[in-house]
C-alpha positions in Angstrom: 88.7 93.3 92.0 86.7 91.6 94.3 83.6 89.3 94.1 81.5 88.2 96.8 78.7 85.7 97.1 76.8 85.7 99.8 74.9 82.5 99.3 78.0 80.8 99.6 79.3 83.2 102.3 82.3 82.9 99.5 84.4 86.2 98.9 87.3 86.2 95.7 89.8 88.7 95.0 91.6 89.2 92.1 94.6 91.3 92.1 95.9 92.7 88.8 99.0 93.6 88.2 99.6 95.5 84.7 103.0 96.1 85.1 104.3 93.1 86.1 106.2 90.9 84.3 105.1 87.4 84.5 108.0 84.5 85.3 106.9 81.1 85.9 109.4 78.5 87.6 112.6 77.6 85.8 113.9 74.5 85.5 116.6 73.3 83.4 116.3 70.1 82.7 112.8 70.2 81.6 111.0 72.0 79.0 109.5 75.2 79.2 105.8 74.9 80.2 103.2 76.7 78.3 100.3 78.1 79.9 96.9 78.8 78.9 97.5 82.6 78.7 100.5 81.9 76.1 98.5 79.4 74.3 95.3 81.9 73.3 98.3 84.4 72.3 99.9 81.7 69.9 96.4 81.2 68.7 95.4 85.1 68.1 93.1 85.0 70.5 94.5 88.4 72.3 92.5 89.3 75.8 90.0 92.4 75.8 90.1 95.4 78.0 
């Protein structure tokens, strides 16, 4: 997906990955970080397609 302004001579791409499994950094001595995805999940707030 990409969006480009050309005001800002400003392009952004997006690339989606369906399949992919998401795994954020690991670290063992600290806890496991939440992100915002995970927190509108735990919330019910599921994403729309």
């Amino acid at each position: 997906m990409i969006r480009i302004a050309g005001q800002y001579n400003y392009t952004l791409t997006l690339l989606l990955l369906p399949e992919a499994e998401w795994q954020g950094a690991r670290h063992d001595d600290e806890e496991p970080e939440e992100d915002t995805h995970d927190r509108f999940i735990r919330n019910g707030q599921f994403p729309v397609r």
